[in-house]
FIMAR-221194 format. One record per atom (N, C-alpha, C, O): x, y, z. Coordinates in steps of 0.1 Angstrom, whole numbers, plus 5000, padded with zeros to 4 digits. Layout:
N
XYZ ...
END
This chain:
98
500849885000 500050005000 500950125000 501850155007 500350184991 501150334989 500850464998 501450564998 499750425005 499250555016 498350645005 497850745009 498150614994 497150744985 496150654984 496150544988 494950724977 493650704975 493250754959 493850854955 492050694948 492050744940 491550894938 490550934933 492450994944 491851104944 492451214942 493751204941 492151294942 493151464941 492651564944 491551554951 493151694941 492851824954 492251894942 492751874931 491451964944 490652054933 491052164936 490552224945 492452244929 492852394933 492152494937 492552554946 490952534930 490552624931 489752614949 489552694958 489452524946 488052514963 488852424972 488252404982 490052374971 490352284982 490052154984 490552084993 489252104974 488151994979 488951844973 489651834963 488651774979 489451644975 488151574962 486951584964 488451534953 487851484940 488351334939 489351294945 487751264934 487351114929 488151124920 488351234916 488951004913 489651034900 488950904893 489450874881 487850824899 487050714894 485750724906 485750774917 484650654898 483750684909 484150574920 484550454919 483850674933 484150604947 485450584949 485950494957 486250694940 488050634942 488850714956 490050714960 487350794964 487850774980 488250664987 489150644995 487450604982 487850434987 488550304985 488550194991 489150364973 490250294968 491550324967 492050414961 492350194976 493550244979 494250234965 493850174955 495450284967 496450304953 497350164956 497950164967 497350064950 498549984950 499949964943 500150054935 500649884943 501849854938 500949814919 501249844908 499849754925 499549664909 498549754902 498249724890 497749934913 497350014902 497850124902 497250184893 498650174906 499550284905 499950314893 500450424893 500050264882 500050324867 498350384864 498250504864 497550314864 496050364862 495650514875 494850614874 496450484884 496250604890 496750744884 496150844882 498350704882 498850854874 498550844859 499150934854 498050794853 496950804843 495850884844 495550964836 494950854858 494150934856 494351084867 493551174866 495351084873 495751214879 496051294868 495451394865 496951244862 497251304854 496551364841 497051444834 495451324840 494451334833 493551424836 492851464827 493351464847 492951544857 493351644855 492651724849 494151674858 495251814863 495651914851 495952034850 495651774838 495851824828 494651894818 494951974810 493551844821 492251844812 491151874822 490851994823 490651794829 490051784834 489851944843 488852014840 490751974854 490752074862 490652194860 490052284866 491452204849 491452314834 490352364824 490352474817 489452254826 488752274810 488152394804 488152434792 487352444819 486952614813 487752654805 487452674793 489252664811 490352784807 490752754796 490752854788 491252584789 491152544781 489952554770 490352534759 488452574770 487952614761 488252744757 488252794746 488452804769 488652984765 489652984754 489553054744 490452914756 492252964750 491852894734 492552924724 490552794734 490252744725 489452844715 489752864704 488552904723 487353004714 487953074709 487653084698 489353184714 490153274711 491053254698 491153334689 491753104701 492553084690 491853074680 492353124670 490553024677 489652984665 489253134667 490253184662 488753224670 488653364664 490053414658 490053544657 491153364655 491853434652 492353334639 492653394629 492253144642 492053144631 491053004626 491452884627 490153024622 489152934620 489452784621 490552744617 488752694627 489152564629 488752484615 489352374612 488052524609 488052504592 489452474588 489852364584 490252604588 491552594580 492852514593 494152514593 492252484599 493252404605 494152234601 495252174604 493152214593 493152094584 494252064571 494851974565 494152224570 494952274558 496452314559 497152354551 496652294570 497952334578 498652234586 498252174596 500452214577 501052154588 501452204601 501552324603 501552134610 502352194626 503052274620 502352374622 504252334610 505052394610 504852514608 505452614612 503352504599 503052624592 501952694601 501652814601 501452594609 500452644623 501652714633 501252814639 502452694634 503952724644 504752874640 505352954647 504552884626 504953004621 503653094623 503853174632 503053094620 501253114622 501853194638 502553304639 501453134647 501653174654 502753214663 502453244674 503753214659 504953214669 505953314655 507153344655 505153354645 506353394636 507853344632 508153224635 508753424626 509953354623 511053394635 511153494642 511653294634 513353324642 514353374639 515353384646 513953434624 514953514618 514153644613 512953654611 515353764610 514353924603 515253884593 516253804594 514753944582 515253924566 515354084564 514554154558 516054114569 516754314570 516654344557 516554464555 516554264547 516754294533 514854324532 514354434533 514254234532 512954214530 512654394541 512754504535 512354394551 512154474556 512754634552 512054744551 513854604551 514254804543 513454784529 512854884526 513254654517 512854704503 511054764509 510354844503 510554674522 509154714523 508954814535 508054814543 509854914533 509355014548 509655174540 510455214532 508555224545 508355384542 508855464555 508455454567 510055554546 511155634556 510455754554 510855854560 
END
């Protein structure tokens, strides 16, 4: 016995949470302790989040439609938003008004 329970702490309110139903009552063992941090982790990541995570979702799709997401590799979604790692000084003095 590992001394834990299927459960975790809900940041915002303090409150201890189930990570399966009734997983107050189930101790964590040597033989489920992968399925536990599976679902802690699952938790913490998605679960505890999700408001915030939809937010960050509605915003990025106002900016760029989840339509054209399909149409786009990672790299070109990564430039998209993160721009380049390089300035092209040349590109920029032929396109700037002095």
């Amino acid at each position: 016995m590992l001394g834990f329970y299927f459960t975790s702490t809900n940041e915002t309110n303090l409150s201890e949470v189930d990570l399966k139903p009734n997983g107050s009552n189930i101790v964590v063992t040597d033989s489920n302790k992968h399925e536990f941090m599976r679902l802690k982790c699952h938790y913490h990541a998605y679960t505890a989040c999700k408001t915030q995570l939809e937010q960050i979702r509605k915003g990025f799709h106002t900016v760029i439609p989840a339509s054209w997401i399909s149409f786009l590799t990672a790299d070109e979604l990564e430039s998209l938003m993160c721009g380049q790692n390089e300035i092209d000084l040349a590109d920029w003095k032929a396109n700037t008004v002095t």
